[in-house]
N, C-alpha and C positions, 0 to 999 in steps of 0.2 A: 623521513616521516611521511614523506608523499607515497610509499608504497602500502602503508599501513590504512592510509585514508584509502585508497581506492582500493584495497582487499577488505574492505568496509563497506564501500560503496557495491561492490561483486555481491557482499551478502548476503546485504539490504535490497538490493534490484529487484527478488521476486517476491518479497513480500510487500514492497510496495508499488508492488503493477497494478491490481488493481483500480487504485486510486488515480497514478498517473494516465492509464488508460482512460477512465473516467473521464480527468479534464481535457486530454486529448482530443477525447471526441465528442465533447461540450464546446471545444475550443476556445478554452480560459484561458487567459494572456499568465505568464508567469508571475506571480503576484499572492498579496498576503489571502486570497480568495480563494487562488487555487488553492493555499495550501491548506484552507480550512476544508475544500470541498475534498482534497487527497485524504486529510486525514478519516473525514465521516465514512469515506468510502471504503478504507482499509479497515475500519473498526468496525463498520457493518460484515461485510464480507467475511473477517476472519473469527467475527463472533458467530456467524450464521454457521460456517463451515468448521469451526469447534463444538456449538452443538450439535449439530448434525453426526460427528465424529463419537459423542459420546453417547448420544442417542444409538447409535450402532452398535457400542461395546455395552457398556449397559443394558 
């Protein structure tokens, strides 16, 4: 089961760089904070760079 979780985790990695990058260099201790501030950041980012994406095709 352990090979399935971390072909999971391989990915998830680049979609949620962003975020992690974010509180890396905020320097947010690992915690329920970060994980509110990874998520905003991954959902800004990948909404900004979907429209962007379809503003081009369109």
């Amino acid at each position: 089961m352990s090979g399935a979780s971390s072909i999971g985790e391989a990915l998830a990695r680049p979609f949620l760089f962003p975020g992690t990058f974010a509180c890396n260099a905020l320097g947010l201790p690992q915690s329920e904070y970060s994980d509110l501030v990874r998520m905003l950041v991954n959902s800004l980012v990948w909404t900004i760079l979907g429209v962007i994406i379809v503003a081009l095709v369109v």
